[in-house]
C-alpha positions, 0 to 999 in steps of 0.5 A: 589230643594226648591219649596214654594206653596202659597195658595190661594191668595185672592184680593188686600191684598194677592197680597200686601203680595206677593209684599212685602214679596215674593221676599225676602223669595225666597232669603232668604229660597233659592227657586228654583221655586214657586207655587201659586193659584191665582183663587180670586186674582183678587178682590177675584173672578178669575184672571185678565190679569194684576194681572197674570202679576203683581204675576210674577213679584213678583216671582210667576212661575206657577199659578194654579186654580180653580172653580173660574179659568173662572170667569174672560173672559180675563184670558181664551187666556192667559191660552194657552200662560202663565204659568197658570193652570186651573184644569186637570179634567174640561172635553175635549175641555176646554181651558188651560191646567191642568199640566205643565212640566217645567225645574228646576235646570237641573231636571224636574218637573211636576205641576198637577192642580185638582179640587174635587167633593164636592160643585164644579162646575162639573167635571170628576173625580178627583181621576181616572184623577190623576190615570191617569196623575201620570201614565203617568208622571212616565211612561216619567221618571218624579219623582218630582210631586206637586199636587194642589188639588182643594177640599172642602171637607178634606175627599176628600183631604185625599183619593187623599193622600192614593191615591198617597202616595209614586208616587208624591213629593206633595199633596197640599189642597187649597180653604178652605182659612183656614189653616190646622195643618196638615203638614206631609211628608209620604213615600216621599210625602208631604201633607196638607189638605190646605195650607191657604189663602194669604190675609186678616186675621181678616175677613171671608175667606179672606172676609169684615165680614159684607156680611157674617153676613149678609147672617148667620142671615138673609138668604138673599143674600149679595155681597161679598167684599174685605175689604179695610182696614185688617190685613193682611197674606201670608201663603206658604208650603216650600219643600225640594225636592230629587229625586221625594222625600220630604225630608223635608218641612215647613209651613211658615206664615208670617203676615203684622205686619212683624211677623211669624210662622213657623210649621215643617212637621211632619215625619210619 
């Protein structure tokens, strides 16, 4: 099974590199399923009704999310009737869900969304909950077991590794927008710190500059928006995947200028 997972998608110009290019590298690279976080695809802040219609019909399957998966309202009843997740540890009684169990080329495979504890909104513990959700997937028989993890500290991303080497096919870092170098496949388990943002390069965090700077030389507060005019990036963690196993992955950037990058997983 060949399974790619975008990180997060950020406002108009993620969603631009999707309908350009997702399409095409599904077919290219063979993809049997994709992920992608979408918790600021909607003008960088949540996830509207219409942009989750507009990612599915660019080839999205699943979309997971995040301290930012309420700020739209509209998006809340389509967390119960559309492949969209909201992290696993908000507590009980919040709607949606935090993992689906979807078919895949005769195979099942589960899709696990958390969220870490460092600068986030508050959660029940995100380590005791992946504990107890992988238990409880292998326990039915399901091997293959992509996780993303929803964090803004690398310290926490890295421990849910320790953690689950070896029990789940992937362990996938978003929120920090910023890529990290760090691909590697450990006792079957693919891992990154995170993935990177898919949308505007040459700001802040997928950002215009200009509320930032703002904010670093004055202190003062400044609404964040998404720049109308960038250059523009879809970043995208390609796997092979083999019974449960990662057996080999790739990370996949590709820029608006129609050139890319590609980095391999490093073995350990």
């Amino acid at each position: 099974m060949k399974v790619g997972f975008i990180g997060d998608i950020v406002g108009k110009p993620g969603r631009t590199m999707l309908e350009q290019y997702l399409r095409k590298l599904r077919q290219e690279f063979e993809l049997d399923f994709v992920i992608a976080n979408s918790e600021n695809a909607s003008h960088g802040f949540g996830l509207g009704s219409q942009h989750a219609k507009e990612l599915f019909s660019y080839g999205a399957d699943i979309l997971t999310g995040g301290n930012h998966s309420w700020d739209k309202k509209e998006i809340i009843p389509l967390l119960e009737v559309m492949p969209i997740l909201r992290p696993l540890n908000y507590p009980s009684g919040v709607p949606g869900r935090g993992v689906s169990v979807l078919h895949v080329k005769d195979e099942k495979i589960a899709i696990v969304n958390l969220m870490g504890h460092y600068g986030m909104p508050m959660v029940e513990n995100p380590f005791l909950a992946a504990q107890k959700v992988v238990d409880t997937l292998r326990t039915e028989g399901i091997e293959t077991i992509v996780i993303d993890f929803h964090a803004e500290a690398t310290s926490e991303k890295r421990a849910m590794h320790m953690l689950l080497k070896g029990k789940v096919s992937a362990i996938l870092g978003t929120h920090t927008h910023v890529g990290t170098d760090d691909l590697q496949i450990v006792e079957g388990t693919c891992y990154v710190t995170d993935v990177g943002l898919s949308g505007a390069r040459d700001g802040v965090i997928g950002m215009d500059k200009d509320a930032p700077l703002k904010r670093f030389l004055t202190g003062l507060p400044a609404s964040l928006e998404i720049p109308k005019k960038c250059k523009k990036i879809l970043q995208m963690v390609i796997m092979e995947l083999h019974e449960g196993k990662c057996v080999d992955a790739f990370k996949l950037r590709v820029f608006d200028d129609q050139e890319r990058l590609i980095a391999k997983a490093i073995h350990e």
